[in-house]
N, CA, C and O atoms as a printed pandas DataFrame, in Angstrom:
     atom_number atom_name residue_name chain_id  residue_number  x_coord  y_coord  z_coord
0              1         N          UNK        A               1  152.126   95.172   51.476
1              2        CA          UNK        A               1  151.640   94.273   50.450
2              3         C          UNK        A               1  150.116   94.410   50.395
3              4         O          UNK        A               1  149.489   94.429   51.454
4              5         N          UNK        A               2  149.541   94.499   49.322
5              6        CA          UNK        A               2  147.840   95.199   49.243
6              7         C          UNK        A               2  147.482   93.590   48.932
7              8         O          UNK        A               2  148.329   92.751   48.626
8              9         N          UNK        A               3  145.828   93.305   49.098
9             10        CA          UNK        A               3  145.277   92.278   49.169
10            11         C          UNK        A               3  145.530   91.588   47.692
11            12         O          UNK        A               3  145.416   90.374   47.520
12            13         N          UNK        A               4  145.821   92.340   46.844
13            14        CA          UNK        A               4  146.062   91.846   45.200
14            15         C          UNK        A               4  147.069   91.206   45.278
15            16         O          UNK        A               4  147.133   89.984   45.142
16            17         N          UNK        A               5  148.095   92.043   45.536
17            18        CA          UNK        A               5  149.435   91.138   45.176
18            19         C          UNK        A               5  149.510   90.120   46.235
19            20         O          UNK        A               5  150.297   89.278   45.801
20            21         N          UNK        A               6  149.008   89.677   47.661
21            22        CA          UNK        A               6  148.572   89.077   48.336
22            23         C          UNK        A               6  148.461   87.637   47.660
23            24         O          UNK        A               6  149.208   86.658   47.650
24            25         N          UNK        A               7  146.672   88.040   46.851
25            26        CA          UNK        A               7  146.070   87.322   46.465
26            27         C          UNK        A               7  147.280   86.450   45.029
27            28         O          UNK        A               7  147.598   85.262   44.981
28            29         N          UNK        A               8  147.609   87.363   44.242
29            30        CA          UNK        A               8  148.905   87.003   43.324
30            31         C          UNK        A               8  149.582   86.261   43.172
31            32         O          UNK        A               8  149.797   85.577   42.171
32            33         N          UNK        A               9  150.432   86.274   44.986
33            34        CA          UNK        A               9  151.622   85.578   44.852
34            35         C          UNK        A               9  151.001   84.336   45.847
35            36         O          UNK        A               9  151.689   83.503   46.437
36            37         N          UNK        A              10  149.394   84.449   45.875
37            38        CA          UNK        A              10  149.228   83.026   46.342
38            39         C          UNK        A              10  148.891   82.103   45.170
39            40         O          UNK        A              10  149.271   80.960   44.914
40            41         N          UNK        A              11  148.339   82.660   44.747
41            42        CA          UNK        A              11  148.053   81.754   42.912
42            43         C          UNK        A              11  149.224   81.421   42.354
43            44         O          UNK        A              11  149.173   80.357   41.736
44            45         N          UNK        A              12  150.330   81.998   42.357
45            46        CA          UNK        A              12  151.811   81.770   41.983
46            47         C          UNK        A              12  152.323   80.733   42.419
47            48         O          UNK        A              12  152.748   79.822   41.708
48            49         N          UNK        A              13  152.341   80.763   43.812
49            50        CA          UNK        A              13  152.984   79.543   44.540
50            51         C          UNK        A              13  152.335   78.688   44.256
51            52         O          UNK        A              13  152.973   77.677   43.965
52            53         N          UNK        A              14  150.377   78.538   44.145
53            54        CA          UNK        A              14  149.787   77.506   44.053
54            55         C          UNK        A              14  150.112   76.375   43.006
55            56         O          UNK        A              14  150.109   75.148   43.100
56            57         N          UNK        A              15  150.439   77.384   41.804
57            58        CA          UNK        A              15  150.323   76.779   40.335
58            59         C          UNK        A              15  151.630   75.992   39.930
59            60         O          UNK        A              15  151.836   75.136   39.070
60            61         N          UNK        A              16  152.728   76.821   41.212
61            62        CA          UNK        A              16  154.096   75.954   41.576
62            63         C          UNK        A              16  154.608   74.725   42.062
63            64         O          UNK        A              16  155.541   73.924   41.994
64            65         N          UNK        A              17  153.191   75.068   42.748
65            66        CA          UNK        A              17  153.447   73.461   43.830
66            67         C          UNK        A              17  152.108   72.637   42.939
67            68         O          UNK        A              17  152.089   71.429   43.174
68            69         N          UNK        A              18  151.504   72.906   42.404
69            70        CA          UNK        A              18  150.761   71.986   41.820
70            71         C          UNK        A              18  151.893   71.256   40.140
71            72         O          UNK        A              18  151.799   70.184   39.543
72            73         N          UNK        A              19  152.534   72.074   39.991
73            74        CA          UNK        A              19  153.213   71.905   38.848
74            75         C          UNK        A              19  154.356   71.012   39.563
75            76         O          UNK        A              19  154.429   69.843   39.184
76            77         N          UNK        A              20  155.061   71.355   40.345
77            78        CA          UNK        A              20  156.226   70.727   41.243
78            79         C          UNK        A              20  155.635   69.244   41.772
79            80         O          UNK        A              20  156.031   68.339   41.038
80            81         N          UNK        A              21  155.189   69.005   42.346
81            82        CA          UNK        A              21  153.775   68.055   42.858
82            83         C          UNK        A              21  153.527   67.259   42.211
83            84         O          UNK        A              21  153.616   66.147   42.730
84            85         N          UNK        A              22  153.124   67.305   40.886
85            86        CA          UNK        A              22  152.803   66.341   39.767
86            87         C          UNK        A              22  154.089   65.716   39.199
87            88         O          UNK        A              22  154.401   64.533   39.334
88            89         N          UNK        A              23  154.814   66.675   38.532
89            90        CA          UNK        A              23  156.171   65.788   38.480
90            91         C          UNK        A              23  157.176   65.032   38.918
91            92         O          UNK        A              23  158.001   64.361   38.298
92            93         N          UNK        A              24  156.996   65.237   40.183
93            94        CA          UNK        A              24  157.582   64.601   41.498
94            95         C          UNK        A              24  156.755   63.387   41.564
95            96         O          UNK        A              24  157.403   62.362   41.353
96            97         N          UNK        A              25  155.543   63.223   41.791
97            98        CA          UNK        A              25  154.785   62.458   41.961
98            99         C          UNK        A              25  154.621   61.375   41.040
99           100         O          UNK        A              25  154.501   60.172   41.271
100          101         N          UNK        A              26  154.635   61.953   40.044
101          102        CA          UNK        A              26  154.545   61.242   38.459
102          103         C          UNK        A              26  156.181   60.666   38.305
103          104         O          UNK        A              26  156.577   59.505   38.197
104          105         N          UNK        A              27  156.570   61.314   38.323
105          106        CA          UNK        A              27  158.144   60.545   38.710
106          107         C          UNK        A              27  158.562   59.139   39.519
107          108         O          UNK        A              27  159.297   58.235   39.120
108          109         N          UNK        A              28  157.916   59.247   40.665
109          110        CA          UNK        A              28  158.016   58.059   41.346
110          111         C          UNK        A              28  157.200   57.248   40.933
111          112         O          UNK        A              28  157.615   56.128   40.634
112          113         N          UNK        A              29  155.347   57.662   40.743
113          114        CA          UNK        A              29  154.761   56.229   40.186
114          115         C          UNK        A              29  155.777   55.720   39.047
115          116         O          UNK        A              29  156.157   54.553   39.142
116          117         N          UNK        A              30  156.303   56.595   37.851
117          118        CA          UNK        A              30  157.066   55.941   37.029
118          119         C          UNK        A              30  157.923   54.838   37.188
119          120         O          UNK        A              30  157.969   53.741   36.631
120          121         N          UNK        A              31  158.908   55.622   38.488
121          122        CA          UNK        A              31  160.156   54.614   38.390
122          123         C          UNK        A              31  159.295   53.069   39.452
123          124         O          UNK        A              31  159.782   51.939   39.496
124          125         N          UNK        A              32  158.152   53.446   40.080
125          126        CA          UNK        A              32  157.736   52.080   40.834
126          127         C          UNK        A              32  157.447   51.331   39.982
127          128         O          UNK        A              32  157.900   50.186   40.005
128          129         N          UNK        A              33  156.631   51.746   39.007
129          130        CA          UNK        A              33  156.022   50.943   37.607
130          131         C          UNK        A              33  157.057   50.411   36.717
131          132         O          UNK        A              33  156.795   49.260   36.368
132          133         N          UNK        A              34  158.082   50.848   36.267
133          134        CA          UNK        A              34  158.833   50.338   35.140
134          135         C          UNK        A              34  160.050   49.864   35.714
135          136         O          UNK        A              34  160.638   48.892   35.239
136          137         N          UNK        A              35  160.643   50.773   37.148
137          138        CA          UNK        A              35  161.584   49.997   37.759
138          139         C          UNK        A              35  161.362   49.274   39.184
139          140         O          UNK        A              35  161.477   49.868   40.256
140          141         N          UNK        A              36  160.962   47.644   39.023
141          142        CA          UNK        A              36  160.398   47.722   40.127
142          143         C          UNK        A              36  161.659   47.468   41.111
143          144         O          UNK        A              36  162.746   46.890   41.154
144          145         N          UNK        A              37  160.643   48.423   42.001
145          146        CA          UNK        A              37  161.681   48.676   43.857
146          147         C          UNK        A              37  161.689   47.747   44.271
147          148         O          UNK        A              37  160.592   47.289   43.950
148          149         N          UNK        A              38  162.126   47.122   44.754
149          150        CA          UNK        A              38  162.446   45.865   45.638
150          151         C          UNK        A              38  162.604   46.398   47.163
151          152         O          UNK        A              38  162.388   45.670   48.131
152          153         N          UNK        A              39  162.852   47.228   47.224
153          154        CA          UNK        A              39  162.888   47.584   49.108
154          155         C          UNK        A              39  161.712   48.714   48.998
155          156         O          UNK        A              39  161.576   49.725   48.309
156          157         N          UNK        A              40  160.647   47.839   50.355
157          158        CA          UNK        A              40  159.609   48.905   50.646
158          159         C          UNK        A              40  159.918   50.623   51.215
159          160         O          UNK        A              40  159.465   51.764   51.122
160          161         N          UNK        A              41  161.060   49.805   51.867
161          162        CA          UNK        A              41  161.345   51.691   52.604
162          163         C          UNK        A              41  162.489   52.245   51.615
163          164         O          UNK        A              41  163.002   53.218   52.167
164          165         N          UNK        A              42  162.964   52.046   50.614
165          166        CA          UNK        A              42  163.015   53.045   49.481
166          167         C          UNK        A              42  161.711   53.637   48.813
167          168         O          UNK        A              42  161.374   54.775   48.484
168          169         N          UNK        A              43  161.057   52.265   48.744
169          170        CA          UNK        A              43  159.201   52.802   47.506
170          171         C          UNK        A              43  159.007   54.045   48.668
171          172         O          UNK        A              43  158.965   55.223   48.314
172          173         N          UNK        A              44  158.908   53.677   49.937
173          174        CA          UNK        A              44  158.259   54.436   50.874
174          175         C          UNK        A              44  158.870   56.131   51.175
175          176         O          UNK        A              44  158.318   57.216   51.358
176          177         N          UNK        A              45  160.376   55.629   51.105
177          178        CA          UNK        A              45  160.939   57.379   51.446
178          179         C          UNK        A              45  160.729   58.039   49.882
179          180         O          UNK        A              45  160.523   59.252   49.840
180          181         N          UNK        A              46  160.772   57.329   48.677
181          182        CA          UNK        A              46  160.377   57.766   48.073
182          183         C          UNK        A              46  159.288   58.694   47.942
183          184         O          UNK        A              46  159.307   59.913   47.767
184          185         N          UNK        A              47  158.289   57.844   48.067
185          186        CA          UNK        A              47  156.796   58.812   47.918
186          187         C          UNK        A              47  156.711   59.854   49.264
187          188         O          UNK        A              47  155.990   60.852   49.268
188          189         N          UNK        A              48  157.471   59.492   50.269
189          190        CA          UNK        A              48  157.072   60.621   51.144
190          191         C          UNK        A              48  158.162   61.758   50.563
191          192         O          UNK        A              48  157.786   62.912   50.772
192          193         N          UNK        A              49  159.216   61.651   49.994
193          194        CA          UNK        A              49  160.113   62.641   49.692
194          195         C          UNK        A              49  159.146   63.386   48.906
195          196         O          UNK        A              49  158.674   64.429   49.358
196          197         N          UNK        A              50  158.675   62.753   47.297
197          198        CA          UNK        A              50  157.777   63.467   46.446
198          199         C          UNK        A              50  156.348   64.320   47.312
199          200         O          UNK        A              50  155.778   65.319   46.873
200          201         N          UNK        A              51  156.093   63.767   48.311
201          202        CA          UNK        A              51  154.805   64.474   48.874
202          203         C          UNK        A              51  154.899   65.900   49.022
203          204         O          UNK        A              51  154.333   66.916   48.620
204          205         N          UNK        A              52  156.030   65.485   49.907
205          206        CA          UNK        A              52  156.743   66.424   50.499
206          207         C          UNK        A              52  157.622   67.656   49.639
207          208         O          UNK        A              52  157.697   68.872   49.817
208          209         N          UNK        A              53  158.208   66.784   48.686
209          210        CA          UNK        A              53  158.894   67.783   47.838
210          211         C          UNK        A              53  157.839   68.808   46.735
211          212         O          UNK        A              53  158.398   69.533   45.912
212          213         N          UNK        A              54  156.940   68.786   46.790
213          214        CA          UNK        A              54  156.412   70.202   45.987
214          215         C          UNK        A              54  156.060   70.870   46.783
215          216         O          UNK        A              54  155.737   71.926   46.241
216          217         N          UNK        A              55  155.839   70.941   48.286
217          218        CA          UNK        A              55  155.540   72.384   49.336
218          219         C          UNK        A              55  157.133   72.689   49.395
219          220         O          UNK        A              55  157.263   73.906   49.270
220          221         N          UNK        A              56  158.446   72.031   49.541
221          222        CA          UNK        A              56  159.536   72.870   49.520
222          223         C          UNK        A              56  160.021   73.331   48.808
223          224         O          UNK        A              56  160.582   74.414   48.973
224          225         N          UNK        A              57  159.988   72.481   47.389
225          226        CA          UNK        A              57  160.633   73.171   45.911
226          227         C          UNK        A              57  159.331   74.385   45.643
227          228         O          UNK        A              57  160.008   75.383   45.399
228          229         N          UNK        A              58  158.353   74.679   45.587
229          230        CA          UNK        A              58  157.479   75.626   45.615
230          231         C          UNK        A              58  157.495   76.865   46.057
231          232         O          UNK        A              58  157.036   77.897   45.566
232          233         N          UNK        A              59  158.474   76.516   47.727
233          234        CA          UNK        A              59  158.550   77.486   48.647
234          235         C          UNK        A              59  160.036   78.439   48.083
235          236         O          UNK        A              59  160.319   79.603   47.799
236          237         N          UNK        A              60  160.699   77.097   48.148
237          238        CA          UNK        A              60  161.990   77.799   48.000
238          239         C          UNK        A              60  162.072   78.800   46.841
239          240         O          UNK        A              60  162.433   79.977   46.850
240          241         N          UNK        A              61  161.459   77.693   45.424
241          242        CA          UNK        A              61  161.634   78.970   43.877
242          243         C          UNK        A              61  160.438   80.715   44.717
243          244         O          UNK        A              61  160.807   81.886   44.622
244          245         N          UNK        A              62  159.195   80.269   45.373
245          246        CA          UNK        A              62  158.673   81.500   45.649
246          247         C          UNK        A              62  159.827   82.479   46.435
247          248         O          UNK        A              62  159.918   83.613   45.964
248          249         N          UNK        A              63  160.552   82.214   47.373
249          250        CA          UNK        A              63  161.355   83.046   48.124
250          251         C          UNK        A              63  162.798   83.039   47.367
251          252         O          UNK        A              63  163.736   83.281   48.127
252          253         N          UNK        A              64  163.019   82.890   46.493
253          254        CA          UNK        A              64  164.188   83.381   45.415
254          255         C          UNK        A              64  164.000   84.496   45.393
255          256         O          UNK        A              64  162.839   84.810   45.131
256          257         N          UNK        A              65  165.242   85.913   45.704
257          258        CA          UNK        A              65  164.985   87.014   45.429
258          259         C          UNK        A              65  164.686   87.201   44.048
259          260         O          UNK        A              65  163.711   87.891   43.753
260          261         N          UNK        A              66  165.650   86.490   42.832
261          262        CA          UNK        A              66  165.053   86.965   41.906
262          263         C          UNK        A              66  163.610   86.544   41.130
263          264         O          UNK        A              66  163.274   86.736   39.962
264          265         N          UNK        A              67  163.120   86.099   41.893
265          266        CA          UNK        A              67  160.997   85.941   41.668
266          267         C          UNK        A              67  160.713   87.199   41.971
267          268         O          UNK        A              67  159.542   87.255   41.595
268          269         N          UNK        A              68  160.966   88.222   42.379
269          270        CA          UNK        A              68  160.372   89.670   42.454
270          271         C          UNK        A              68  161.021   90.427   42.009
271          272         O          UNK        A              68  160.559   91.509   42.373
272          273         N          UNK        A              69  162.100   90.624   41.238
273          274        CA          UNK        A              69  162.234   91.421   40.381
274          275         C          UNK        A              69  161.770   91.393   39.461
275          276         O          UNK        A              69  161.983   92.282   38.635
C-alpha cells in the first residue's frame, strides 16, 4: 500500500465516520428533544451507543470487501 492510497483510505474512513457520527448523534438529540426519555440510563446508553457507533459503522462499511473493488 503506497503512502497515497494510505493517505486515501484515511480521508475515506474519516468523511465516514464524520458522516456516520452526525446522524447517529443528531438522531438521539432528536428523539431526547421531541421524545422525552424518561429513564436516564436509556438517554445514557443511548448517547454512548451513538458515540460509539460512528468509529464501528465507519469501520465496518471501510472493511467491506466490496469498498475496494
Amino acid at each position: 500500500m503506497t503512502s497515497s492510497s494510505l493517505f486515501e483510505s484515511l480521508g475515506v474512513w474519516t468523511l465516514t465516520y464524520l458522516t456516520h457520527s452526525t446522524l447517529l448523534l443528531g438522531s438521539v438529540w432528536l428523539m431526547s428533544r421531541a421524545i422525552t426519555l424518561r429513564s436516564p440510563a436509556l438517554r445514557e446508553r443511548l448517547w454512548k451507543l451513538a458515540a460509539v457507533g460512528g468509529v464501528v459503522t465507519a469501520t465496518l462499511r471501510f472493511r467491506r470487501p466490496s469498498y475496494h473493488s
